[in-house]
C-alpha positions in Angstrom: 5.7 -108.8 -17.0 7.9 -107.2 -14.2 9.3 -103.8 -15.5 11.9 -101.7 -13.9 11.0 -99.3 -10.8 10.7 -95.6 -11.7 10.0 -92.3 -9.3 9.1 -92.6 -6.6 9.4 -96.2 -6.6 13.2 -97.7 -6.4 16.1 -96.0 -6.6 16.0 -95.5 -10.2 16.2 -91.6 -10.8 14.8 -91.4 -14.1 17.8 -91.4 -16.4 20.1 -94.2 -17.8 23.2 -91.6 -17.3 22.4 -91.7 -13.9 23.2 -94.6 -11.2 22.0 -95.0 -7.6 23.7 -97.4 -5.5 23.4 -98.1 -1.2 26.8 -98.1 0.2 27.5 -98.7 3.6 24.4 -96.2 4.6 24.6 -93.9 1.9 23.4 -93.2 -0.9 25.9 -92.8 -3.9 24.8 -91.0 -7.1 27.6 -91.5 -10.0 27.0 -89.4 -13.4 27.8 -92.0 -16.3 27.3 -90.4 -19.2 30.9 -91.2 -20.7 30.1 -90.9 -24.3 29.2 -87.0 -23.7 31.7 -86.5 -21.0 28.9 -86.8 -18.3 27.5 -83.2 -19.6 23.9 -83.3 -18.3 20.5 -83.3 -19.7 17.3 -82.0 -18.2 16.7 -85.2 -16.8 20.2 -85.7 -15.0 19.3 -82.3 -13.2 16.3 -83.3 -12.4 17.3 -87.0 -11.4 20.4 -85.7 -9.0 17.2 -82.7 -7.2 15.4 -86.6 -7.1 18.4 -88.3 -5.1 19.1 -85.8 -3.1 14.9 -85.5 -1.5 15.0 -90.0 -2.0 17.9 -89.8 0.6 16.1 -87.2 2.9 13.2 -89.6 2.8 14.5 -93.0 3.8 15.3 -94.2 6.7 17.9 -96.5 5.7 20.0 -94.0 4.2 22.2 -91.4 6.7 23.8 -89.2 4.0 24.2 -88.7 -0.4 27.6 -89.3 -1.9 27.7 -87.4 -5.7 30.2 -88.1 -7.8 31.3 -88.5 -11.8 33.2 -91.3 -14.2 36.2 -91.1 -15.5 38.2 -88.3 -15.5 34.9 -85.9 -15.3 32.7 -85.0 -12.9 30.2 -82.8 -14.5 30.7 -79.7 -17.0 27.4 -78.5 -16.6 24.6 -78.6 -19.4 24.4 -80.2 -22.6 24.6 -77.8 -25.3 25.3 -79.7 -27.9 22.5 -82.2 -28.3 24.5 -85.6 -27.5 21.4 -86.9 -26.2 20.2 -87.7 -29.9 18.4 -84.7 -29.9 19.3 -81.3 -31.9 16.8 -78.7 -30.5 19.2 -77.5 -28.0 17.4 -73.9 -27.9 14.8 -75.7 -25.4 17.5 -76.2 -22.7 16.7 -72.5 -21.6 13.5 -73.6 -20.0 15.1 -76.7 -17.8 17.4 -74.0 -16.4 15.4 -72.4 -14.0 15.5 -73.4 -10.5 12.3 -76.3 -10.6 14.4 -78.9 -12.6 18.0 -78.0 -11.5 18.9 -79.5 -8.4 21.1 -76.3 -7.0 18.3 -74.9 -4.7 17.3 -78.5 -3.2 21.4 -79.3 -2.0 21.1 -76.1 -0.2 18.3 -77.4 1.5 18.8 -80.8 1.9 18.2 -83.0 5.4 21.2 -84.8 5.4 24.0 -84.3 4.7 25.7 -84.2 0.9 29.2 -84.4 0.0 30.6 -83.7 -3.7 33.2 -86.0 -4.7 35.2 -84.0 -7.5 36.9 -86.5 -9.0 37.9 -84.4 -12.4 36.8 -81.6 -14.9 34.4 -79.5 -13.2 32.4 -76.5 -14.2 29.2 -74.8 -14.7 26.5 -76.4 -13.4 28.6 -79.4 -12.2 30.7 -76.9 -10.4 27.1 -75.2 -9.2 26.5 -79.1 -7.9 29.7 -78.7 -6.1 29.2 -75.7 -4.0 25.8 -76.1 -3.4 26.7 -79.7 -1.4 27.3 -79.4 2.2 30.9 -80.0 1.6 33.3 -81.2 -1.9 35.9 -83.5 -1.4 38.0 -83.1 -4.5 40.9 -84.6 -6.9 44.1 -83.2 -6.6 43.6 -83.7 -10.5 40.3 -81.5 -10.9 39.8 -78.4 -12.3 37.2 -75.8 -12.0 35.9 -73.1 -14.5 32.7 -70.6 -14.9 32.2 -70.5 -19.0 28.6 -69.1 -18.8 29.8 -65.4 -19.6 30.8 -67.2 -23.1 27.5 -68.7 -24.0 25.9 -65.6 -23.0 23.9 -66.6 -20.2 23.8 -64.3 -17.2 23.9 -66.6 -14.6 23.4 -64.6 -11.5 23.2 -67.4 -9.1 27.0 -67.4 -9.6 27.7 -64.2 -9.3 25.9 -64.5 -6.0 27.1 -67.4 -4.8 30.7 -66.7 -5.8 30.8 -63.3 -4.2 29.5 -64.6 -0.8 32.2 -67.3 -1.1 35.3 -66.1 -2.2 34.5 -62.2 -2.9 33.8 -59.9 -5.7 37.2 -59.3 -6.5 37.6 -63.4 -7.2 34.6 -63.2 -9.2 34.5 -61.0 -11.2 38.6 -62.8 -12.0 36.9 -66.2 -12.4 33.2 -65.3 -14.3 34.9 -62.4 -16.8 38.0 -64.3 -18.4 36.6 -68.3 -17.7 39.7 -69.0 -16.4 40.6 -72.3 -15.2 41.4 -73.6 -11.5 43.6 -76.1 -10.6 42.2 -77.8 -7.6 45.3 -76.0 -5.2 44.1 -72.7 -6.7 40.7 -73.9 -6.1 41.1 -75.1 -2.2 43.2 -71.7 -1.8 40.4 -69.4 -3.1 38.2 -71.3 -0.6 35.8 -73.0 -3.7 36.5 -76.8 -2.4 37.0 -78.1 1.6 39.1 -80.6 0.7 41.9 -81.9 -2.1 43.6 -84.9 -1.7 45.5 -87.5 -4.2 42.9 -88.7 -7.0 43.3 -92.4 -5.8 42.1 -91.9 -2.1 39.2 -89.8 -3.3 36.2 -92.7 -3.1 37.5 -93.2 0.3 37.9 -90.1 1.5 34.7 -88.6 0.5 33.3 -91.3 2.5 34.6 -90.2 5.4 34.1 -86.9 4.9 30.6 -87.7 4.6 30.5 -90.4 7.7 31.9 -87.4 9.7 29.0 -84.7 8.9 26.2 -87.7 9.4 27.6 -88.6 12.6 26.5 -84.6 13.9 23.1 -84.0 15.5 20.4 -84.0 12.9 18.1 -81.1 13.9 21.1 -78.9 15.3 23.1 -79.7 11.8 19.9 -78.0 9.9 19.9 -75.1 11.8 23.2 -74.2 11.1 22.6 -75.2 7.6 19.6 -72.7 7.3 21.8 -69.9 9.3 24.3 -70.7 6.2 21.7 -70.8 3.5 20.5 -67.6 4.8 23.7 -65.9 4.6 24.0 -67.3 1.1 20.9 -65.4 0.5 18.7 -65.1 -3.1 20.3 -64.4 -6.3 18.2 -62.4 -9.3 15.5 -65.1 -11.1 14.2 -62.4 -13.4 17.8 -61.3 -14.9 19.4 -64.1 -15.0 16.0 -65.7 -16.7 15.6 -63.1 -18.9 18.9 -64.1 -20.5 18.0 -67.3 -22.0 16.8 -66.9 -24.9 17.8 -63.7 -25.7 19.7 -63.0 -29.0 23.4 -63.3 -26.9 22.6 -66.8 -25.4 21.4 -68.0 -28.7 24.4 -66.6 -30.2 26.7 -68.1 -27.5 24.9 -71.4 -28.0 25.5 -71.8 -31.9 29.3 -70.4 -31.1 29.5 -73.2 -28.7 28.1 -76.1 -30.9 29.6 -75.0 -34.3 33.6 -74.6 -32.1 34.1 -71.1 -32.7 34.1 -67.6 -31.1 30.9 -65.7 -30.7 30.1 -63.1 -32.8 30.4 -60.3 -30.1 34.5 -61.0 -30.0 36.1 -58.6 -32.1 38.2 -60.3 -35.0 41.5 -59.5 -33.4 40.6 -61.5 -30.3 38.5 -64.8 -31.8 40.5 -68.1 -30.9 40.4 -71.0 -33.2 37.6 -73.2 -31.5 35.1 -72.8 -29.4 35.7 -70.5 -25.6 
């Protein structure tokens, strides 16, 4: 009986909601997950941290291409158990930094390009920053909603104030605005915006471009950049999941309404 490959054998990356493909030299990882708007289990963080160390390790393959269905590309974790399961407290522990893929884009081989090509935010906007470069929709958009689901998600904070400045951040992570992608490119989130239909292509080249540089010179200005980057706070932000706000922000989230912390004056119909 001949049964499908799974890690490490294949390309298969361990997930039905995620597909691998060889294009032209490169690997392409598409989330397809259109029935919870690609929001991502434990095992779609895990596959894409897969991908991105499966491309580093083949020959055959000079680059990784991520990218989403539809009019998403990723809006982060699933909270609201659309996998079939309902014990969403237990997303906490898949969190931390050895099953999301964050840490391993910043220090992948070769080179990764992001290919917004819709709604992006949390941990699919995380995806996006941590790639060597996003090529994005003209139609995206871009927010930071962990502040609502009480989660204090330094790594943001971090990142964000390296990349477009505290001022921005603290704009962006305290109301969960939303970006357009102009607003986005402007702020300095996203390299690249250009119409929604030349995306596929365009990414491509984008990507052809970086893998066409000198390998071992391209990683050491990628470290010199990573170490600028620099470390964020594990302990705090752990510490926050699972405390009484996240839990609180996750029930908010999955029964559509404010949290309790909002005052009654300010609750909005629905969920923040």
């Amino acid at each position: 009986m001949t049964t499908a490959p799974r890690p490490p054998d294949g390309d298969w990356l361990g997930t039905p909601f995620l597909r691998f493909t060889r294009e032209a030299g490169f690997g392409v990882c598409t989330l397809d997950r259109p029935e919870a708007r690609n929001a991502m289990t434990p095992a779609m963080y895990f596959g894409i941290r897969y991908a991105v160390r499966h491309v580093d390790a083949d020959p055959d393959l000079a680059g990784l291409l991520i990218t989403g269905t539809g009019d998403v590309f990723a809006p982060g974790g699933d909270m609201g158990g659309g996998d079939g399961s309902d014990d969403w407290l237990t997303f906490g522990s898949a969190l931390g930094m050895d099953v999301t893929p964050f840490e391993t884009l910043r220090q992948s081989t070769k080179p990764v390009v992001a290919a917004v090509n819709g709604l992006c935010q949390g941990g699919g906007l995380q995806i996006a920053l941590c790639s060597d470069m996003a090529v994005v929709s003209d139609r995206a958009t871009f927010r930071v909603p962990e502040l609502f689901r009480g989660i204090a998600d330094t790594y943001y904070s971090h990142m964000l104030a390296r990349l477009i400045g505290p001022v921005r951040t603290r704009d962006l992570m305290f109301t969960g605005r939303t970006l357009t992608a102009a607003e986005a490119l402007d702020w300095g989130l996203v390299a690249r915006v250009v119409p929604h239909d030349e995306l596929p292509d365009a990414a491509r080249e984008v990507l052809a471009q970086c893998c066409r540089t000198a390998p071992h010179a391209r990683t050491v200005i990628k470290s010199s950049l990573d170490n600028y980057l620099g470390l964020y706070d594990r302990i705090g932000m752990q510490a926050s999941l699972g405390a009484p706000e996240s839990i609180e922000g996750f029930l908010a989230f999955k029964e559509r309404r404010s949290p309790n912390w909002v005052h009654p004056d300010l609750r909005l119909d629905g969920r923040l």
